[in-house]
C-alpha positions in Angstrom: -54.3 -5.1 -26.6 -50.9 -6.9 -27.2 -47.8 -4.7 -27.0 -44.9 -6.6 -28.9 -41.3 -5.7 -27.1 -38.3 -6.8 -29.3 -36.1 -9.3 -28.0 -31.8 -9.3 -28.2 -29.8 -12.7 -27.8 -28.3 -13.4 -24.2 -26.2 -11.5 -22.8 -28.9 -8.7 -22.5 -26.6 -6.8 -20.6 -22.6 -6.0 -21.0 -20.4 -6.2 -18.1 -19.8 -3.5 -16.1 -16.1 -3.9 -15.7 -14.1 -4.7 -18.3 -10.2 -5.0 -18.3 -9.4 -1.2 -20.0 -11.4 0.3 -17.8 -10.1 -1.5 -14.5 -6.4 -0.9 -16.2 -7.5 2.6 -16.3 -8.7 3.3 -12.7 -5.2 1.5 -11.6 -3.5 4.1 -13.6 -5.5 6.9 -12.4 -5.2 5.9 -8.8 -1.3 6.2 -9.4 -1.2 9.4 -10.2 -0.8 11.3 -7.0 1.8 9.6 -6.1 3.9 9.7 -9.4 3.5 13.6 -8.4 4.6 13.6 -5.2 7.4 11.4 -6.6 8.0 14.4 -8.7 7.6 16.5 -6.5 10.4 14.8 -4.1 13.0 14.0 -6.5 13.1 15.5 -10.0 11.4 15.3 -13.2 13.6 11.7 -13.7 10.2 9.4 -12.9 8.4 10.8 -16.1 11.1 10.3 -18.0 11.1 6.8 -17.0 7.6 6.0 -17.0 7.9 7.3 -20.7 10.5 5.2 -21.6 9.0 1.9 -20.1 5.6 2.6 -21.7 7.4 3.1 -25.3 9.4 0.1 -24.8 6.2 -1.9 -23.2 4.3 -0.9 -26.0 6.6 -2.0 -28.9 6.9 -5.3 -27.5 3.7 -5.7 -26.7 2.6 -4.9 -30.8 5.8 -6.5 -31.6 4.4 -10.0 -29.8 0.7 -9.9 -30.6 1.8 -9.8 -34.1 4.4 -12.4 -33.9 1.4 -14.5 -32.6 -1.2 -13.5 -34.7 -3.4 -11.5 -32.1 -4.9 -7.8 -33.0 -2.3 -5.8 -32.3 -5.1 -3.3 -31.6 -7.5 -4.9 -29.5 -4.3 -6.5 -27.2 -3.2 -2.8 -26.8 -6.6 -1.1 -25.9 -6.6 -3.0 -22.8 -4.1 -1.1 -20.9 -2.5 -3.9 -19.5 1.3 -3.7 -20.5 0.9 0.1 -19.8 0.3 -1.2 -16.4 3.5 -2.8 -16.1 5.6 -0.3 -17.4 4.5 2.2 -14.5 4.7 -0.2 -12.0 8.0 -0.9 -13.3 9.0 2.6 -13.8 8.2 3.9 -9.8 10.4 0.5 -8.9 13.4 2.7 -10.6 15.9 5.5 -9.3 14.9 8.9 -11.2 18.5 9.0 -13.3 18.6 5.3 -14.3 20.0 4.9 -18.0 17.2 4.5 -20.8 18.4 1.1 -21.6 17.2 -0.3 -17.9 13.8 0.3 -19.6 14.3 -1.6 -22.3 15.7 -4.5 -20.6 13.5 -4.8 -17.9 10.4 -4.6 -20.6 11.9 -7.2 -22.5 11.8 -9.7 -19.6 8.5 -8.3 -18.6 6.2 -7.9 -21.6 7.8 -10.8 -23.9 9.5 -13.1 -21.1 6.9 -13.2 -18.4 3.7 -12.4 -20.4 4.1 -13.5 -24.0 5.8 -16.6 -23.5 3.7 -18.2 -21.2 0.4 -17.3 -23.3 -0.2 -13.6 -22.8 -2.5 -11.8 -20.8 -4.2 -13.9 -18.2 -1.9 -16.7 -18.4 1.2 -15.4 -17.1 2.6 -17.3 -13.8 4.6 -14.6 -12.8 3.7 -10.6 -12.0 5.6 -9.3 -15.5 6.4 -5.6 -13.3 8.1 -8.0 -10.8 10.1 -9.9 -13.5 11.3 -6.9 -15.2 12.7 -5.3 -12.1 14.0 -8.5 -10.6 15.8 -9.1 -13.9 17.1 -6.0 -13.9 18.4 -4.9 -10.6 20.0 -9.0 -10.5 21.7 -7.8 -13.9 22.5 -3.9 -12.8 22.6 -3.7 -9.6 24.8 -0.3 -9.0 22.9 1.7 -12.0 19.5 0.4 -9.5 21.6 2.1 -6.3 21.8 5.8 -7.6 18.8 6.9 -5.9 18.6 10.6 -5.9 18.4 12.5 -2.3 15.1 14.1 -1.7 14.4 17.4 -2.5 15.1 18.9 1.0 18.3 17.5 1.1 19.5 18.4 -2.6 21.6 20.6 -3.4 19.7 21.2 -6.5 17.3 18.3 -8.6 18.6 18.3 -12.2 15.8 19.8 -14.8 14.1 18.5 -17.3 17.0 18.7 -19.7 19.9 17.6 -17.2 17.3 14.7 -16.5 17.5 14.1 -20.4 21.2 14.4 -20.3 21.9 11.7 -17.7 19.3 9.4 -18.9 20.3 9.3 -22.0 24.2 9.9 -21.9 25.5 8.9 -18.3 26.5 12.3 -17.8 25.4 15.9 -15.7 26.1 18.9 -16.1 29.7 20.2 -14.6 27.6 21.9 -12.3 26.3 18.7 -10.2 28.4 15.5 -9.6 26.9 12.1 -8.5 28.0 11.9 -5.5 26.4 15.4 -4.7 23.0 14.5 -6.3 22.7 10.9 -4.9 21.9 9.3 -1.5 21.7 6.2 -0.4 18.1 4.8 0.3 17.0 4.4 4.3 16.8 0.7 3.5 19.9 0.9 2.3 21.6 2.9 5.4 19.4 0.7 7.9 21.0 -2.4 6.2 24.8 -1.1 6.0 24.0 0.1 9.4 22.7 -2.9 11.3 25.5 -5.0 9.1 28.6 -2.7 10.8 26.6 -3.2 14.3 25.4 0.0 14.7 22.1 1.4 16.6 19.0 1.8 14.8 18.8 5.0 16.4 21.7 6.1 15.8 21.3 5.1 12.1 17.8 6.8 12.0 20.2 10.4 12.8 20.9 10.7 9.0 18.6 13.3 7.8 17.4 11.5 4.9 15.0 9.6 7.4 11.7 11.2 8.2 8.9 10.8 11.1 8.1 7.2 10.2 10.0 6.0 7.0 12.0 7.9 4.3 12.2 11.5 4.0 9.7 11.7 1.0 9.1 7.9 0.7 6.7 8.2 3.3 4.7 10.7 2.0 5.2 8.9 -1.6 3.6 5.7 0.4 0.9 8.1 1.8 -0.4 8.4 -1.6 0.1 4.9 -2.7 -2.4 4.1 0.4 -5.2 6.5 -0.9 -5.1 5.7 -4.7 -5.3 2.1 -3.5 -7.8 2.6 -0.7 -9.3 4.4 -3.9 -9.3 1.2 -5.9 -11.2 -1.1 -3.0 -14.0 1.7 -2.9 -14.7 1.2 -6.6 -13.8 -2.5 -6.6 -11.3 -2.8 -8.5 -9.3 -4.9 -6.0 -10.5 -6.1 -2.9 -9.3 -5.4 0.7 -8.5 -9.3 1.6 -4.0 -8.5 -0.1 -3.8 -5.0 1.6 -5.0 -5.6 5.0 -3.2 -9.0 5.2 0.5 -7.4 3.8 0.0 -4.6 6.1 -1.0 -6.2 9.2 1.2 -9.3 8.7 4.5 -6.7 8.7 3.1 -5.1 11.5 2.3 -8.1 13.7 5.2 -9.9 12.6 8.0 -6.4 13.4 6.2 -5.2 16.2 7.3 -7.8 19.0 11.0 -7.7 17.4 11.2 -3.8 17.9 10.1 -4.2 21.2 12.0 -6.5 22.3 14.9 -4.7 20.6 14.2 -1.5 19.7 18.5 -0.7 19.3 18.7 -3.4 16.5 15.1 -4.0 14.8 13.2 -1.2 12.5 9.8 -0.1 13.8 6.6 -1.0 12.1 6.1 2.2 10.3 10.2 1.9 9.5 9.0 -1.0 7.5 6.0 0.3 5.7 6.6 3.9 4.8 10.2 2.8 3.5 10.6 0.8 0.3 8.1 -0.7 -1.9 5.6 -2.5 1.0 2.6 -0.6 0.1 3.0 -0.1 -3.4 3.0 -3.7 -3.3 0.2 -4.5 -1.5 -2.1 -2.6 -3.3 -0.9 -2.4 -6.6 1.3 -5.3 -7.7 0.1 -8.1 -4.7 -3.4 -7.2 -6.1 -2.5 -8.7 -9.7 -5.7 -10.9 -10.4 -3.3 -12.9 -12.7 -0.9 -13.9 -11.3 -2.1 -13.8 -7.5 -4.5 -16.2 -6.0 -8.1 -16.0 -6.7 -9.7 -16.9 -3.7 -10.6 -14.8 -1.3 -8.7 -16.7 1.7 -6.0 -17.3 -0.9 -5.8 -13.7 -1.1 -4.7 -13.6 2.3 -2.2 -16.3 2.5 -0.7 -15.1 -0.1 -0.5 -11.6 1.3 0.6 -13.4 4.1 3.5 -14.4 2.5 4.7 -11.6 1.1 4.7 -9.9 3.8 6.9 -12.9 5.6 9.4 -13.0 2.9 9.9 -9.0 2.4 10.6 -9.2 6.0 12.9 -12.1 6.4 14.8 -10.3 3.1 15.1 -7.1 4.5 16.8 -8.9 7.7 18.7 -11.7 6.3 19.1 -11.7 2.6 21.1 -9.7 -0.2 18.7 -7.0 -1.0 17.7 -3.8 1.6 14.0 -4.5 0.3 12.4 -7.6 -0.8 9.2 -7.2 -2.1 10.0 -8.1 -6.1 11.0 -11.5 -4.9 8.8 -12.0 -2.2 6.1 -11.9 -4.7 7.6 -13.8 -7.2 8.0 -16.8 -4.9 4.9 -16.4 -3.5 3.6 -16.3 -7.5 4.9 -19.9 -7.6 2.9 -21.1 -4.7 -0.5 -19.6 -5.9 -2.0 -22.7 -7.5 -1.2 -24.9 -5.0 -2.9 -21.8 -2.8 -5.9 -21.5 -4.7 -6.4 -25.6 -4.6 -6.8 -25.7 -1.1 -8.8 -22.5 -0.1 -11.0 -22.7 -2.5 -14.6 -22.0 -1.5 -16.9 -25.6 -1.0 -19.8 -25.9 -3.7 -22.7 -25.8 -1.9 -24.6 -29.2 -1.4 -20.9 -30.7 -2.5 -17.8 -31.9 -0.1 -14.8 -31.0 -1.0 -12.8 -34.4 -2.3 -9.7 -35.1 -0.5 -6.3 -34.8 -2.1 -5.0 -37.5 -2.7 -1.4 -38.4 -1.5 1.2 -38.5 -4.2 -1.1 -35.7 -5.9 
């Protein structure tokens, strides 16, 4: 007896992963630390994680209909939601609702839409939008509120609303009570008036290893993105070279200096370092695609985050770190890439 099985056209079976549903996991794997966030310093990071998702959203729809996409499909995928919460944990809690605007307007239309929309974007749109803004706005990206310990009181939900959206708090708190300099920022006033790491590490707003509260921030940035290797989203090759690239490169310097260099854990539970590399370095986009790509290019950022936070303008590097290292990622990806097998590799040719 014949049994008759009916037959579909190739592909018989869909792809596992699809971009919404990678998109998601990355947002899901945030979320732990956008509560401890909360948790440290106010109500102010929903606000702007609001504000840059509205904002990345109208552009978004705004663009894929200027172009003459779906504005439908483009927005199912999650993507420019992406951006905006990256963006938004790059900003202090207080910043005015117009930094969320601007910085979506260079990240969404600037960095993704004009140079062919998702998957053809050069440079990491999160990293765009805050390098354009904190070039442009530099002491509204400096009010950094001090951690809850330290606080004399967090503003609410409505004195949050208040300062966002009017400049202003309430009689009861001032700026200058509510805000705190950064410990990237103290370490590089500090080490720029020749003072002691030590000594500069006295002011209470540092903890055991980083920040007081950054470091536990970064705590949960570590699992969500250990999280995200586990389920493959990303793989390890970014992290682990970022990580152990800081940590190689700062080790020998605090020991030979321990009075004028950071620690290694100084470095990594302060700032944006692992936020970066597991979140933003991980960008399939606009990172490199090979798997020993992956790690020069983490490599790099590493390098450059390092070398900014000791000799350039900015306490902490890693927006621009990544950007440059966006601009070498095809010339990465052209030598690193993997050899076909049964095929050499041809020889580049000088001149190009």
């Amino acid at each position: 007896m014949t049994r008759h099985f009916e037959q579909a056209g190739a592909p018989h079976q869909p792809p596992s992963a699809t971009v919404s549903g990678m998109m998601q996991q990355v947002l899901f794997a945030l979320v732990p630390a956008i509560a401890a966030h909360w948790w440290y310093f106010g109500p102010g990071i929903l606000f702007q994680i609001g504000l840059a998702c509205a904002f990345a959203v109208l552009f978004e729809a705004a663009m894929l209909k200027a172009r003459g996409r779906s504005v439908s499909l483009g927005l199912s995928d999650y993507s420019a939601v992406v951006t905006a919460v990256l963006f938004a944990l790059c900003l202090p809690p207080l910043a005015p609702w117009w930094i969320a605007a601007t910085g979506m307007l260079f990240g969404i239309v600037v960095a993704k839409h004009l140079y062919g929309g998702l998957g053809y974007n050069l440079f990491n749109p999160a990293m765009v939008a805050f390098a354009a803004v904190i070039i442009a706005f530099p002491l509204e990206l400096s009010q950094w509120l001090a951690p809850r310990q330290l606080s004399p009181g967090l503003p609410g939900l409505l004195d949050t609303a208040r300062a966002i959206f009017t400049g202003s708090l309430p009689p009861a708190l001032d700026w200058d009570a509510v805000s705190r300099a950064t410990p990237l920022d103290l370490l590089r006033t500090g080490v720029a008036e020749n003072r002691l790491v030590t000594e500069i590490r006295s002011d209470p707003v540092f903890g055991d290893f980083g920040g007081l509260g950054w470091e536990w921030i970064a705590n949960w940035y570590a699992i969500g993105g250990l999280w995200l290797i586990y389920r493959r989203v990303i793989s390890w090759h970014v992290p682990v070279a970022v990580l152990a690239t800081t940590v190689v490169l700062s080790t020998p310097l605090w020991l030979l200096g321990p009075d004028i260099h950071p620690s290694p854990p100084q470095h990594i539970f302060s700032g944006a370092l692992v936020i970066a590399a597991f979140f933003i370095a991980t960008d399939p986009v606009s990172g490199a695609s090979t798997l020993r790509g992956k790690l020069v290019f983490g490599i790099g950022v590493a390098v450059i985050t390092l070398a900014i936070r000791r000799f350039g303008g900015y306490p902490d590097g890693v927006a621009f770190a990544i950007l440059l290292m966006n601009m070498f990622v095809p010339l990465i990806d052209r030598y690193t890439r993997p050899r076909t097998y049964g095929h050499r590799l041809p020889r580049a040719r000088a001149g190009g």
